[in-house]
C-alpha positions as CSV (number, residue, x, y, z in Angstrom):
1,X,21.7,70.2,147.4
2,X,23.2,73.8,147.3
3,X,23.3,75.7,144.3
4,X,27.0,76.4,144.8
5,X,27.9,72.6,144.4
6,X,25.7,72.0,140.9
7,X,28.4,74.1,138.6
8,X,30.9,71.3,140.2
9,X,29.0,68.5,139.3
10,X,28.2,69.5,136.1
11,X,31.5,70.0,134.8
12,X,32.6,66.8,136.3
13,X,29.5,64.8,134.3
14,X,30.4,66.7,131.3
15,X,34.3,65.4,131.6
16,X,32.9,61.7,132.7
17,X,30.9,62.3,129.5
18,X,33.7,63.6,126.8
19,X,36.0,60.6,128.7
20,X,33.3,57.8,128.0
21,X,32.9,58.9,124.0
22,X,36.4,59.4,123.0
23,X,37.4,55.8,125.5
24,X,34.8,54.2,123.2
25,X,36.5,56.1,120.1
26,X,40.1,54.8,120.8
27,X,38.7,51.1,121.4
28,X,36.9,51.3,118.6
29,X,40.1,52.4,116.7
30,X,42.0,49.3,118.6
31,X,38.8,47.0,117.9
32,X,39.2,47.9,114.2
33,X,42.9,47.8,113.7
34,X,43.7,45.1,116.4
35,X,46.9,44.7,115.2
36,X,48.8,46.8,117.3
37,X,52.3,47.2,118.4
38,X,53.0,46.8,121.7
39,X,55.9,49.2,123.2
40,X,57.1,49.2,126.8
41,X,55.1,52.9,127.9
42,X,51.9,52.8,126.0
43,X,50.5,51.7,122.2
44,X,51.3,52.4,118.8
45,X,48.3,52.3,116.1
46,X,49.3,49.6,113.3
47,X,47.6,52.0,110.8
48,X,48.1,55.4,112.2
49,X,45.4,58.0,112.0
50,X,45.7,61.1,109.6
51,X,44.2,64.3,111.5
52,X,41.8,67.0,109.8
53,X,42.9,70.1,109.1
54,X,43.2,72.6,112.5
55,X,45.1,75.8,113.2
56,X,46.2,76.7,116.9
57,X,47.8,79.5,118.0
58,X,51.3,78.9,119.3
59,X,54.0,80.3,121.8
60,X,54.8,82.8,119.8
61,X,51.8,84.0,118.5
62,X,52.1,82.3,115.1
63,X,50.1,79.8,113.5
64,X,50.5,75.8,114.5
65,X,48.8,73.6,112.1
66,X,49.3,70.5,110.3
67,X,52.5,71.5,108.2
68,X,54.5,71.7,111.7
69,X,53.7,68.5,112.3
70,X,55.8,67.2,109.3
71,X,59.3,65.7,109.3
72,X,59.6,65.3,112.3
73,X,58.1,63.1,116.0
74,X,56.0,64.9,117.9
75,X,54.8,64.1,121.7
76,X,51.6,66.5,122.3
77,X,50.6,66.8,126.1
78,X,47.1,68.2,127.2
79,X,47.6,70.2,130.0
80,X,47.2,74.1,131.4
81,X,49.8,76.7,132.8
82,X,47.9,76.8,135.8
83,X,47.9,73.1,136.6
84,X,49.0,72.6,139.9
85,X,50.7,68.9,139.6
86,X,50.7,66.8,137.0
87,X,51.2,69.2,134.4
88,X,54.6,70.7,136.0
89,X,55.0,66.9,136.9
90,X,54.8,65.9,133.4
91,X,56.6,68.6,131.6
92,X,59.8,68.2,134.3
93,X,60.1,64.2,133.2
94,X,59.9,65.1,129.6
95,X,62.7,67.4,130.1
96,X,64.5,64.4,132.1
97,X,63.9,61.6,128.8
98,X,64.7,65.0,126.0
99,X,68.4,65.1,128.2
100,X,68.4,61.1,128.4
101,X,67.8,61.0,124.7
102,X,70.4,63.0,123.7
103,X,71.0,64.4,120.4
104,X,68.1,61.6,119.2
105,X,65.8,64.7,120.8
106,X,66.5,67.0,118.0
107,X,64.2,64.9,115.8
108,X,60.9,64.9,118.5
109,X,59.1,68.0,119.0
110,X,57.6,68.1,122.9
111,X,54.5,70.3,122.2
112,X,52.0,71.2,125.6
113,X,48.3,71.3,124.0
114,X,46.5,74.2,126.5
115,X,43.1,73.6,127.1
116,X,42.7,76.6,129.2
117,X,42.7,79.3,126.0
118,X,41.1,82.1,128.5
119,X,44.2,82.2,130.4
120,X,47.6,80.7,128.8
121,X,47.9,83.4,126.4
122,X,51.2,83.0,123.9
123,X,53.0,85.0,126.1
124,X,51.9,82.7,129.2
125,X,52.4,79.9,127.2
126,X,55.9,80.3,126.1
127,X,57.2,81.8,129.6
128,X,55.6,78.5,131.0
129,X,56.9,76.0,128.5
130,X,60.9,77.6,128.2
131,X,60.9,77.1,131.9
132,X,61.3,74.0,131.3
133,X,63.2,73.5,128.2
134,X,63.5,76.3,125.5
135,X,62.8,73.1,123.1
136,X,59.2,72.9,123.8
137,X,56.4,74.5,122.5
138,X,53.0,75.4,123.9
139,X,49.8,76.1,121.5
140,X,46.0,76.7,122.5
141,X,43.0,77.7,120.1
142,X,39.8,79.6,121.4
143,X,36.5,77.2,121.0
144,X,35.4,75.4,118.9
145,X,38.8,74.9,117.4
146,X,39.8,74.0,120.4
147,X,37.2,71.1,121.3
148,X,37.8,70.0,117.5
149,X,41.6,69.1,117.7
150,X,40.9,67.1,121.5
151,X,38.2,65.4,120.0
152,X,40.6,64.8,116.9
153,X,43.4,64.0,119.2
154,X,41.3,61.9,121.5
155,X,41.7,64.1,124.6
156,X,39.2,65.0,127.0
157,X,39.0,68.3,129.0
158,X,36.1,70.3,131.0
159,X,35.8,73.6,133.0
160,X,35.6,72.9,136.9
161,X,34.4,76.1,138.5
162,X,36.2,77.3,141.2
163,X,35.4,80.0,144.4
164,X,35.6,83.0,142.3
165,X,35.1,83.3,138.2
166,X,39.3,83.6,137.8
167,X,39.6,80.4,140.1
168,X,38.6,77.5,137.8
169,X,40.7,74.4,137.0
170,X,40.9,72.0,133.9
171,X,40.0,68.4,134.1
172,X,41.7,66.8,131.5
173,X,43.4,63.3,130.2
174,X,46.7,62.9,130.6
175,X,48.0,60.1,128.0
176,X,50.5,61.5,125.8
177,X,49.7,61.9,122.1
178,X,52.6,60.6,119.7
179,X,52.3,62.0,116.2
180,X,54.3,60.8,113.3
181,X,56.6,62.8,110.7
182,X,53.5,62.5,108.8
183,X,51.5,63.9,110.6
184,X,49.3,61.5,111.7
185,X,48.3,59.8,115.0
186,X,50.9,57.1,115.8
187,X,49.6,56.3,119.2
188,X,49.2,56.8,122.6
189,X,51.9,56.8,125.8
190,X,49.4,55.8,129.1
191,X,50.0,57.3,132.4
192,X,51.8,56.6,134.5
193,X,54.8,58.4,132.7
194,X,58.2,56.8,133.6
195,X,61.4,58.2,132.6
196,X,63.3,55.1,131.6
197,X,60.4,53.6,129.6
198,X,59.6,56.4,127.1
199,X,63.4,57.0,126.8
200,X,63.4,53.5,125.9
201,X,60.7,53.6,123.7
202,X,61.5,56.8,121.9
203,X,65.0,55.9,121.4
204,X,63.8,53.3,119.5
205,X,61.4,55.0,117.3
206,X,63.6,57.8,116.7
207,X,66.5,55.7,115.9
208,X,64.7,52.9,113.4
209,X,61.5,55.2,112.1
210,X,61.3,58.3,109.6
Protein backbone atom coordinates (compact mmCIF):
# COMPACT_ATOMS: atom_id res chain seq x y z
CA UNK A 1 0.00 0.00 0.00
CA UNK A 2 1.55 3.50 -0.81
CA UNK A 3 1.75 6.00 1.71
CA UNK A 4 0.17 8.55 -0.68
CA UNK A 5 -3.20 6.49 -0.79
CA UNK A 6 -3.51 6.18 3.42
CA UNK A 7 -4.54 10.16 3.89
CA UNK A 8 -7.45 9.03 1.31
CA UNK A 9 -8.60 6.31 3.10
CA UNK A 10 -8.56 7.73 6.27
CA UNK A 11 -10.66 10.60 5.58
CA UNK A 12 -13.04 8.38 3.78
CA UNK A 13 -13.31 5.92 7.10
CA UNK A 14 -13.60 8.96 9.22
CA UNK A 15 -16.75 10.18 6.87
CA UNK A 16 -18.17 6.38 6.77
CA UNK A 17 -17.68 6.82 10.52
CA UNK A 18 -19.39 10.42 11.35
CA UNK A 19 -22.29 8.99 8.58
CA UNK A 20 -22.89 5.66 10.62
CA UNK A 21 -23.29 7.76 14.23
CA UNK A 22 -25.39 10.50 13.22
CA UNK A 23 -27.63 7.66 10.63
CA UNK A 24 -28.03 5.90 13.94
CA UNK A 25 -28.82 9.44 15.65
CA UNK A 26 -31.67 10.37 13.23
CA UNK A 27 -33.24 6.64 13.54
CA UNK A 28 -33.05 6.84 16.91
CA UNK A 29 -34.81 10.26 16.75
CA UNK A 30 -37.50 8.45 14.19
CA UNK A 31 -37.52 5.19 16.53
CA UNK A 32 -38.42 7.51 19.50
CA UNK A 33 -40.93 9.79 17.95
CA UNK A 34 -42.38 7.35 15.27
CA UNK A 35 -44.99 9.48 14.61
CA UNK A 36 -43.88 11.27 11.73
CA UNK A 37 -45.41 13.20 9.01
CA UNK A 38 -44.87 12.09 5.81
CA UNK A 39 -44.45 14.85 2.95
CA UNK A 40 -43.80 14.18 -0.71
CA UNK A 41 -39.59 15.18 -0.65
CA UNK A 42 -38.45 13.92 2.59
CA UNK A 43 -39.76 13.80 6.65
CA UNK A 44 -40.92 16.05 9.11
CA UNK A 45 -40.16 15.26 12.99
CA UNK A 46 -43.68 15.03 14.92
CA UNK A 47 -41.83 16.74 17.76
CA UNK A 48 -39.17 18.88 16.28
CA UNK A 49 -35.82 19.20 17.78
CA UNK A 50 -34.64 22.42 19.65
CA UNK A 51 -30.74 23.08 18.73
CA UNK A 52 -28.08 24.25 21.44
CA UNK A 53 -26.80 27.32 21.29
CA UNK A 54 -23.91 27.99 18.20
CA UNK A 55 -22.63 31.09 16.56
CA UNK A 56 -21.26 30.95 12.81
CA UNK A 57 -19.87 33.48 11.03
CA UNK A 58 -21.98 34.60 8.07
CA UNK A 59 -21.72 36.17 4.53
CA UNK A 60 -21.11 39.24 5.73
CA UNK A 61 -18.97 38.77 8.38
CA UNK A 62 -21.50 39.10 11.11
CA UNK A 63 -22.68 36.79 13.54
CA UNK A 64 -25.40 33.83 12.61
CA UNK A 65 -26.73 32.16 15.64
CA UNK A 66 -29.93 30.97 16.98
CA UNK A 67 -31.89 34.41 16.96
CA UNK A 68 -31.80 34.37 13.01
CA UNK A 69 -33.28 31.38 12.93
CA UNK A 70 -36.53 32.88 14.39
CA UNK A 71 -39.76 33.95 12.60
CA UNK A 72 -39.19 32.63 9.93
CA UNK A 73 -38.49 28.74 7.60
CA UNK A 74 -35.28 28.04 7.10
CA UNK A 75 -33.68 25.31 4.51
CA UNK A 76 -29.79 24.85 5.60
CA UNK A 77 -27.65 23.04 2.96
CA UNK A 78 -24.12 21.45 3.80
CA UNK A 79 -22.04 22.11 1.14
CA UNK A 80 -18.55 24.05 0.05
CA UNK A 81 -17.80 26.90 -2.54
CA UNK A 82 -15.41 24.73 -4.06
CA UNK A 83 -17.80 21.75 -4.72
CA UNK A 84 -17.59 20.81 -8.11
CA UNK A 85 -21.39 19.28 -8.59
CA UNK A 86 -23.79 18.85 -6.41
CA UNK A 87 -23.38 21.82 -4.47
CA UNK A 88 -23.80 24.29 -7.69
CA UNK A 89 -26.36 21.54 -8.52
CA UNK A 90 -28.26 22.00 -5.44
CA UNK A 91 -28.06 25.65 -4.95
CA UNK A 92 -29.29 26.27 -8.95
CA UNK A 93 -32.72 24.00 -8.09
CA UNK A 94 -33.24 25.94 -4.89
CA UNK A 95 -33.09 29.04 -6.87
CA UNK A 96 -35.62 27.27 -9.43
CA UNK A 97 -38.44 26.21 -6.31
CA UNK A 98 -37.50 30.11 -4.41
CA UNK A 99 -38.99 31.58 -8.20
CA UNK A 100 -41.71 28.71 -8.30
CA UNK A 101 -42.68 29.69 -4.83
CA UNK A 102 -43.27 33.07 -5.40
CA UNK A 103 -43.83 35.63 -3.01
CA UNK A 104 -44.47 32.42 -0.34
CA UNK A 105 -40.26 32.60 -0.54
CA UNK A 106 -40.12 35.76 1.38
CA UNK A 107 -40.97 33.77 4.50
CA UNK A 108 -38.04 30.78 3.99
CA UNK A 109 -34.54 31.60 4.44
CA UNK A 110 -32.11 29.36 1.94
CA UNK A 111 -28.93 29.34 4.05
CA UNK A 112 -25.62 27.16 2.51
CA UNK A 113 -23.85 25.63 5.86
CA UNK A 114 -19.79 25.68 4.57
CA UNK A 115 -17.95 22.99 5.87
CA UNK A 116 -14.82 24.00 4.25
CA UNK A 117 -14.04 27.22 6.92
CA UNK A 118 -10.19 27.16 5.58
CA UNK A 119 -11.27 28.39 2.29
CA UNK A 120 -15.07 30.01 1.91
CA UNK A 121 -14.20 33.00 3.70
CA UNK A 122 -17.33 35.61 4.09
CA UNK A 123 -16.18 37.26 1.22
CA UNK A 124 -16.07 33.84 -0.73
CA UNK A 125 -19.13 32.90 0.76
CA UNK A 126 -21.32 35.69 -0.21
CA UNK A 127 -19.77 36.18 -3.90
CA UNK A 128 -20.65 32.35 -4.13
CA UNK A 129 -24.09 32.28 -2.61
CA UNK A 130 -25.52 35.92 -4.54
CA UNK A 131 -24.49 34.16 -7.62
CA UNK A 132 -27.23 32.40 -7.29
CA UNK A 133 -29.78 34.42 -5.69
CA UNK A 134 -28.99 37.66 -3.58
CA UNK A 135 -31.68 35.84 -1.14
CA UNK A 136 -29.42 33.26 0.17
CA UNK A 137 -27.05 33.25 2.73
CA UNK A 138 -23.85 31.37 3.30
CA UNK A 139 -22.25 30.85 7.04
CA UNK A 140 -19.20 28.63 8.23
CA UNK A 141 -17.48 28.45 11.79
CA UNK A 142 -13.69 27.43 12.33
CA UNK A 143 -13.60 23.94 14.41
CA UNK A 144 -14.88 22.84 16.89
CA UNK A 145 -17.86 25.13 16.41
CA UNK A 146 -18.08 23.87 13.25
CA UNK A 147 -18.18 19.94 13.97
CA UNK A 148 -20.74 21.03 16.89
CA UNK A 149 -23.64 22.56 14.75
CA UNK A 150 -23.21 19.22 11.99
CA UNK A 151 -23.28 17.00 14.67
CA UNK A 152 -26.29 19.25 16.07
CA UNK A 153 -27.75 19.42 12.64
CA UNK A 154 -27.17 15.80 11.88
CA UNK A 155 -24.71 16.35 8.94
CA UNK A 156 -21.64 14.61 8.20
CA UNK A 157 -18.50 16.00 6.57
CA UNK A 158 -14.68 14.96 6.34
CA UNK A 159 -11.36 16.31 4.71
CA UNK A 160 -10.34 14.22 1.51
CA UNK A 161 -6.76 15.14 0.81
CA UNK A 162 -6.03 15.96 -2.54
CA UNK A 163 -2.56 16.20 -4.89
CA UNK A 164 -1.24 19.25 -3.21
CA UNK A 165 -2.20 20.79 0.51
CA UNK A 166 -4.68 23.59 -1.44
CA UNK A 167 -6.32 20.60 -3.45
CA UNK A 168 -8.55 18.91 -0.94
CA UNK A 169 -12.38 18.31 -1.28
CA UNK A 170 -15.27 17.92 1.28
CA UNK A 171 -17.25 14.78 1.71
CA UNK A 172 -20.33 15.61 3.10
CA UNK A 173 -24.26 14.66 3.30
CA UNK A 174 -26.46 16.18 1.19
CA UNK A 175 -30.11 16.02 2.85
CA UNK A 176 -31.50 19.35 3.37
CA UNK A 177 -32.08 20.55 6.93
CA UNK A 178 -35.52 22.31 7.44
CA UNK A 179 -35.70 24.48 10.50
CA UNK A 180 -38.80 25.91 11.95
CA UNK A 181 -39.61 29.71 12.93
CA UNK A 182 -38.68 28.44 16.16
CA UNK A 183 -35.83 27.54 15.63
CA UNK A 184 -35.77 24.09 15.95
CA UNK A 185 -35.24 20.98 13.68
CA UNK A 186 -38.41 20.36 11.70
CA UNK A 187 -36.96 17.72 9.58
CA UNK A 188 -35.15 16.49 6.80
CA UNK A 189 -35.62 16.84 2.69
CA UNK A 190 -33.64 13.41 1.22
CA UNK A 191 -31.74 13.52 -1.90
CA UNK A 192 -32.54 13.27 -4.62
CA UNK A 193 -33.80 17.04 -4.75
CA UNK A 194 -36.65 17.55 -7.26
CA UNK A 195 -38.02 20.82 -8.09
CA UNK A 196 -41.74 20.17 -8.21
CA UNK A 197 -41.79 18.17 -4.92
CA UNK A 198 -40.17 20.66 -2.47
CA UNK A 199 -42.13 23.44 -4.19
CA UNK A 200 -44.98 21.29 -3.36
CA UNK A 201 -43.98 20.63 -0.05
CA UNK A 202 -42.91 24.09 0.97
CA UNK A 203 -45.78 25.69 -0.41
CA UNK A 204 -47.63 23.90 1.84
CA UNK A 205 -45.79 24.50 4.91
CA UNK A 206 -45.30 28.05 4.22
CA UNK A 207 -48.92 28.57 3.44
CA UNK A 208 -50.66 26.45 6.53
CA UNK A 209 -47.55 26.70 9.31
CA UNK A 210 -46.09 29.76 11.43
Amino acid sequence: MSSTSNPNKTALTVFLAALALIGGVLAAVFISAPKTTAIESGTLLQQPRALPAFSLVDESGAAFTNAQLQNRWTLIFPGFTYCPDICPTTLGLLKTVQAQLGERADALQVLLFSVDPERDTPEVLQRYVHFFSPAFKGATAPEPALREFAQALGVAYAKVPGETPESYTMDHSAALVLINPRGEIAGYFTPPHRVDALTRDLGALLESRS
